[in-house]
Every structure is written in C-alpha cells, then in structure tokens.
MARBALUM-26411 format. One record per residue: residue number from 0; chain; z, y, x of N, C-alpha, C in turn; residue in one letter. Coordinates in nm, 2 decimals, padded with zeros to 4 digits, m for minus. Each point is the difference from the previous one (the first is absolute). Layout:
<sites>
SITE  nr  kette  npz  npy  npx  capz  capy  capx  cpz  cpy  cpx  rest
SITE  NUM  A  Z  Y  X  Z  Y  X  Z  Y  X  a;
...
</sites>
This chain:
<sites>
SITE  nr  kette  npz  npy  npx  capz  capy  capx  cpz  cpy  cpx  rest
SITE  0  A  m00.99  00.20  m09.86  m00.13  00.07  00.01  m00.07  m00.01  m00.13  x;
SITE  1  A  m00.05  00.14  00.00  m00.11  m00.02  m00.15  m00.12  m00.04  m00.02  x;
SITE  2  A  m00.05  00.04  m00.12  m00.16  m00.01  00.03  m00.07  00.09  00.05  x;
SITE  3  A  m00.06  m00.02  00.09  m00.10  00.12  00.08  00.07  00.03  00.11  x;
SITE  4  A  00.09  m00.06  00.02  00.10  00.05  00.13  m00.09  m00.09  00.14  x;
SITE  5  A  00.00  00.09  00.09  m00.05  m00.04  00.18  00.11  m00.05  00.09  x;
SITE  6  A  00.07  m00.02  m00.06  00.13  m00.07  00.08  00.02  m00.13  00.04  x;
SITE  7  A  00.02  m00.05  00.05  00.00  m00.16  00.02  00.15  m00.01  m00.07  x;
SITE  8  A  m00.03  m00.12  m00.09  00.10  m00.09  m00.05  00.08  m00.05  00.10  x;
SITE  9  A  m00.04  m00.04  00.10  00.10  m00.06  00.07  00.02  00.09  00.11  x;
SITE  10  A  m00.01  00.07  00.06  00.10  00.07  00.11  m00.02  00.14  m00.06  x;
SITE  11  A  m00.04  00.07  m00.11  m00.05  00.14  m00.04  m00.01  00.08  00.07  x;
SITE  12  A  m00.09  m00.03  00.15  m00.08  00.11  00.04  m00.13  m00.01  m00.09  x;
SITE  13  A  m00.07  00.15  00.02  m00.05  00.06  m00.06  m00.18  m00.07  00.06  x;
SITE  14  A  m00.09  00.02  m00.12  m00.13  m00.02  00.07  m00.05  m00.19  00.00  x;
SITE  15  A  00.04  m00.03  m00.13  m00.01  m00.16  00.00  m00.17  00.00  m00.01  x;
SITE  16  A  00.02  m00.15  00.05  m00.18  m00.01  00.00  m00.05  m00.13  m00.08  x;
SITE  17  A  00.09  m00.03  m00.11  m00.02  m00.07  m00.10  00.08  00.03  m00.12  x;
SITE  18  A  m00.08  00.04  m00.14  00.06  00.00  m00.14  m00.07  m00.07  m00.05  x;
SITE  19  A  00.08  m00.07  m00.07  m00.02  m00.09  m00.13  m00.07  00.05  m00.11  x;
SITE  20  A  m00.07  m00.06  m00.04  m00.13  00.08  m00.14  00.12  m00.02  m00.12  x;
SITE  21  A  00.08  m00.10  00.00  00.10  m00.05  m00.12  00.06  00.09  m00.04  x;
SITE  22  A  00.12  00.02  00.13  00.09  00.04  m00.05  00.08  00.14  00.11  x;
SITE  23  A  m00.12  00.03  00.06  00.03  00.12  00.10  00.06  m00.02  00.13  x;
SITE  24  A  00.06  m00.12  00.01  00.12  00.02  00.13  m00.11  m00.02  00.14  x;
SITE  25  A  00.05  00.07  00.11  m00.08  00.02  00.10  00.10  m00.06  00.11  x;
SITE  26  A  m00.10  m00.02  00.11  00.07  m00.08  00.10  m00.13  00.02  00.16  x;
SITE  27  A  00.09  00.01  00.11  m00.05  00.02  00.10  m00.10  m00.21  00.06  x;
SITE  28  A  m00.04  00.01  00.02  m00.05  m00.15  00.05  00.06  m00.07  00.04  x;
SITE  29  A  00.06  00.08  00.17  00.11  m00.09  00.07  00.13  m00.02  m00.07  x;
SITE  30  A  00.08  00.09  m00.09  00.06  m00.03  m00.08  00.02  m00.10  m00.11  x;
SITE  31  A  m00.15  00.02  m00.07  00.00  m00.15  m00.08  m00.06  m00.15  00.05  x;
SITE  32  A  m00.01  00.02  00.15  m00.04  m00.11  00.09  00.13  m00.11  00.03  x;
SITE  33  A  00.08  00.10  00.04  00.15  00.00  00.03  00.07  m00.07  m00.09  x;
SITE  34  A  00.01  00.03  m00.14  00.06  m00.04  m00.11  m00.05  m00.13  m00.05  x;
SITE  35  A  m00.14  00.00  00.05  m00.09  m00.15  m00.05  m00.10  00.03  m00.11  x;
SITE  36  A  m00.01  00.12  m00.02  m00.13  00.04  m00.13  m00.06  00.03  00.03  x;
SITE  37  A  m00.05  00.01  00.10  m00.20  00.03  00.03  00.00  m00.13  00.13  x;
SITE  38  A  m00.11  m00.04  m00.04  m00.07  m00.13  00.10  m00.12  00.09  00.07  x;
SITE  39  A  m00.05  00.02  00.15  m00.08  00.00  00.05  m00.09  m00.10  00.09  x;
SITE  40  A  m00.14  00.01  m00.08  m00.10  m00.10  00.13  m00.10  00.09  00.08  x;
SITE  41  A  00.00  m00.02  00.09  m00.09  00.03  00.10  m00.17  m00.06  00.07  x;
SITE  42  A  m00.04  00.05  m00.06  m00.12  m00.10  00.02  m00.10  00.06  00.19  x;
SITE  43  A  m00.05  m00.12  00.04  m00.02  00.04  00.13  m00.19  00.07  m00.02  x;
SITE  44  A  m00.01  00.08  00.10  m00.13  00.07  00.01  m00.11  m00.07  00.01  x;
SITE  45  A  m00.10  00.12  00.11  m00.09  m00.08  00.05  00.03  00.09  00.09  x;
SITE  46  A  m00.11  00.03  00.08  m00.02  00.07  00.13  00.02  00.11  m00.04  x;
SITE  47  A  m00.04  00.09  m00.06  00.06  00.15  m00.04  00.11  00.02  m00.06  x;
SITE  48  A  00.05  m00.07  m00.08  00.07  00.03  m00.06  00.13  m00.08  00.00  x;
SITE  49  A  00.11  00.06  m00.07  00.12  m00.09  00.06  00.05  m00.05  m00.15  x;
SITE  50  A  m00.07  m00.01  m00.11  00.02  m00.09  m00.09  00.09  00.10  m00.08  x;
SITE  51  A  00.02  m00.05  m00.12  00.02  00.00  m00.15  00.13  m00.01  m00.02  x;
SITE  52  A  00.10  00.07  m00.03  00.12  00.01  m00.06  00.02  m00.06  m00.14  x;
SITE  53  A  00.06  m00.13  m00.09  00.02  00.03  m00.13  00.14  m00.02  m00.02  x;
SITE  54  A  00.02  00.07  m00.12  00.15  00.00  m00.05  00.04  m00.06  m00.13  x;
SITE  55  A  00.14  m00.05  m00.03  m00.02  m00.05  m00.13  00.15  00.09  m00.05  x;
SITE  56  A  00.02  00.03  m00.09  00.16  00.07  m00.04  00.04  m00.04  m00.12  x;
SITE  57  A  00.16  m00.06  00.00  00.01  m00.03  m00.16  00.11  00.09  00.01  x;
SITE  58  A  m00.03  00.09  m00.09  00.08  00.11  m00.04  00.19  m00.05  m00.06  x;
SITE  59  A  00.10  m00.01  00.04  00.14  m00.06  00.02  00.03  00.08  m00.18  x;
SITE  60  A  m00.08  00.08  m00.02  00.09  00.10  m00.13  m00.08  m00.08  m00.16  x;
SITE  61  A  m00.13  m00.02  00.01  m00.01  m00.08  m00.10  m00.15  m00.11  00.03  x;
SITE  62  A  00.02  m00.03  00.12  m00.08  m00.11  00.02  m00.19  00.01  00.05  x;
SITE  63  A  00.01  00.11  m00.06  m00.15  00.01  00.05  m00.07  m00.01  00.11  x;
SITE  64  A  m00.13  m00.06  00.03  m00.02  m00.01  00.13  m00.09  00.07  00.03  x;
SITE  65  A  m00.06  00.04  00.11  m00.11  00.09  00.02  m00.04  m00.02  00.18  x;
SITE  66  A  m00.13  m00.03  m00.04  m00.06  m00.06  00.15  m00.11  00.10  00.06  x;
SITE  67  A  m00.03  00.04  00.13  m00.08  00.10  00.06  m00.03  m00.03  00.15  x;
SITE  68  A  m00.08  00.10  00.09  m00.02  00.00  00.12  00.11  00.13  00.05  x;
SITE  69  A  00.07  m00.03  00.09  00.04  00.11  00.09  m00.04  00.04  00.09  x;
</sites>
C-alpha cells in the first residue's frame, strides 16, 4: 500500500478509518485491534449519555502513535 492509499494494510479492503500522519499506511480499527495496535477505553456516561470512546494507535510501519475519540 502507498501513500494516500484507503486500503487497509491488513486485510486491503477499501475505506480504512485510520492513516498515519508519518508514513501513510491506513488501517481499518477492528483490524488493527486484532493485530494488537490500537488500544481502546471506554469511559462510562451519565444519564444521557453513553460515554466517551478513546483510542490509542501505534502505527506497526514506523512507530508513530496517534490518540483520538471515536
């Protein structure tokens, strides 16, 4: 896979929903869940709401990490 490519690195369907700012490679979530490179926490709500998604990703191609809400 190249750079700018929407493919997931690991199973190359199309439509990844993480790229690396580094070094381009993209990756679907559950895919890099799977492999062991993204960590998810789940934080609990209150009454309206069902709480806060965070993510952590260390990119397998040249290490970079990058952290967010999903």
């Amino acid at each position: 896979m190249g750079l700018f490519s929407t493919d997931c690195e690991y199973c190359g369907g199309s439509g990844a929903d993480e790229t690396c700012n580094g070094c381009g490679l993209a990756v679907h979530y559950d895919c890099a869940r799977e492999k062991g490179h993204l960590q998810v926490k789940q934080e609990s709500g209150g009454l309206l709401s069902s709480g806060t998604t965070y993510y952590r990703w260390n990119c397998p191609n040249c290490g970079r990490v990058k952290e967010g809400q999903a």
